[in-house]
C-alpha positions in Angstrom: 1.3 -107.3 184.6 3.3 -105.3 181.8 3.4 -108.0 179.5 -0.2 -109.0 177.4 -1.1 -111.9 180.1 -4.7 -112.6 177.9 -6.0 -114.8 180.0 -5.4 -112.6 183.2 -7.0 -110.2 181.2 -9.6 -111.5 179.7 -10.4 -112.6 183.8 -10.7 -109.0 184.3 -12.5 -107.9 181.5 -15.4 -111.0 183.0 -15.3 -109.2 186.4 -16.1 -105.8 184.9 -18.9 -107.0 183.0 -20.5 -108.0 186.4 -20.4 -104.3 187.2 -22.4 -103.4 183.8 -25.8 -101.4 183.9 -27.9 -102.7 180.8 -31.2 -103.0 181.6 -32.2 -102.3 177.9 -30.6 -104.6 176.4 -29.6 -107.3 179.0 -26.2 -107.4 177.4 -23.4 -107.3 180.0 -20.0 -106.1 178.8 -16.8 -106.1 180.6 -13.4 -104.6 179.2 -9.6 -104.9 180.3 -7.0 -102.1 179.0 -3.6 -103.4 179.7 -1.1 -99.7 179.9 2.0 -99.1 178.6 3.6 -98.8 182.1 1.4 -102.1 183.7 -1.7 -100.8 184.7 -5.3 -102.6 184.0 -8.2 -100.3 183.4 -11.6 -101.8 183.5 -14.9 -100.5 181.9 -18.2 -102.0 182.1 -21.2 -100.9 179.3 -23.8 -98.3 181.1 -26.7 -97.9 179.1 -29.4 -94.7 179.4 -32.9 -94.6 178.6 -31.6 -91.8 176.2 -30.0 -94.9 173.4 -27.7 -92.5 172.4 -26.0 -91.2 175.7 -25.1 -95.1 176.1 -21.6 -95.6 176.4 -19.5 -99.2 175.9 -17.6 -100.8 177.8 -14.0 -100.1 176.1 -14.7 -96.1 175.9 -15.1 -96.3 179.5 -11.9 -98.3 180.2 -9.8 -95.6 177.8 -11.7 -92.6 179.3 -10.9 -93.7 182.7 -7.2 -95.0 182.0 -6.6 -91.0 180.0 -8.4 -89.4 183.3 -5.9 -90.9 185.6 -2.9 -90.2 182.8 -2.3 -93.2 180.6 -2.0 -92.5 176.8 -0.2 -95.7 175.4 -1.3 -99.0 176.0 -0.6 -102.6 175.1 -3.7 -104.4 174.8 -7.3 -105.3 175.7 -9.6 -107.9 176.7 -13.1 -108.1 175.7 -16.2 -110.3 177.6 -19.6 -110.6 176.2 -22.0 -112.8 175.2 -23.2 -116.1 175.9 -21.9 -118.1 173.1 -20.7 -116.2 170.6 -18.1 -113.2 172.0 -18.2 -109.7 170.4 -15.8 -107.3 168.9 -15.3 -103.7 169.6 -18.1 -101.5 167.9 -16.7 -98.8 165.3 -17.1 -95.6 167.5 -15.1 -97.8 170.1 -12.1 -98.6 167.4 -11.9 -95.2 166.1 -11.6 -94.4 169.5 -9.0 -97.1 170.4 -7.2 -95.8 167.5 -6.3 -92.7 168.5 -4.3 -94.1 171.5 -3.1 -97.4 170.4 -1.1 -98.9 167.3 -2.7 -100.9 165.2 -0.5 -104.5 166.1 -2.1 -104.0 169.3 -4.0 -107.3 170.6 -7.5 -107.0 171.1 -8.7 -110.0 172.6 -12.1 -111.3 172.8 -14.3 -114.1 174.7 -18.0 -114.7 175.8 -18.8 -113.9 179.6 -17.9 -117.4 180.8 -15.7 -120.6 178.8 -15.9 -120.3 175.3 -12.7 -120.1 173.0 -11.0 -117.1 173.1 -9.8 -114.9 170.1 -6.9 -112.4 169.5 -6.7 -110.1 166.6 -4.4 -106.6 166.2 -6.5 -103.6 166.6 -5.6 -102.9 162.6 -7.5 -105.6 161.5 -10.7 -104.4 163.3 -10.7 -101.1 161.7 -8.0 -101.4 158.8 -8.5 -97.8 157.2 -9.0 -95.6 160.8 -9.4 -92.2 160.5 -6.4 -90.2 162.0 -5.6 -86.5 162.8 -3.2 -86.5 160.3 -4.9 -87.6 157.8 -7.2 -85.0 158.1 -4.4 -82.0 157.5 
């Protein structure tokens, strides 16, 4: 898969979400990050009694995907929620940012049917912070 196949992806992002460890909030979330060179990273939300040590779904996909040596990537696929789907929290787009360009699809759908949206990363976080910004 090199190409943005959402609905492949979106797939994925469902079957990572089964993997998720909330048992604060009950809120399973499943991510798919779509590499530059083909690969699919997958990150599931793990929560900790400690709120703040919590860590969502798309920071572990990226984490993972720049462990194993991926630093450019394509798109993503977002599951969660029942009925309505939700978007990528802001420590997760600033995080996003640093690795991906802003016309980069982010796609998003609840955990099973439901209409499924796509919007560039850009329009999630329109005025991200960058390194170079910060020179």
């Amino acid at each position: 898969m090199s190409q943005p196949d959402t609905a492949a992806l979106i797939e994925t992002a469902r079957k990572a979400a089964d993997q998720a460890y909330c048992p604060y909030s009950n809120y399973p979330v499943g991510a798919a990050l779509l590499a530059e060179d083909g690969r699919v990273f997958t990150g599931c939300n793990v929560e900790n009694a400690s709120y703040g040590l919590t860590i969502c779904a798309e920071r572990v996909a990226i984490t993972g995907a720049v462990a194993q040596g991926a630093r450019k990537f394509v798109a993503l696929a977002l599951a969660a929620g029942q009925d309505q789907p939700a978007t990528p929290c802001g420590a997760c787009l600033q995080v996003l940012v640093e690795f991906c360009p802003a016309d980069m699809p982010v796609s998003f759908a609840p955990l099973s049917g439901g209409t499924v949206r796509t919007l560039p990363l850009g329009d999630f976080l329109p005025h991200a912070f960058r390194l170079e910004q910060g020179q």
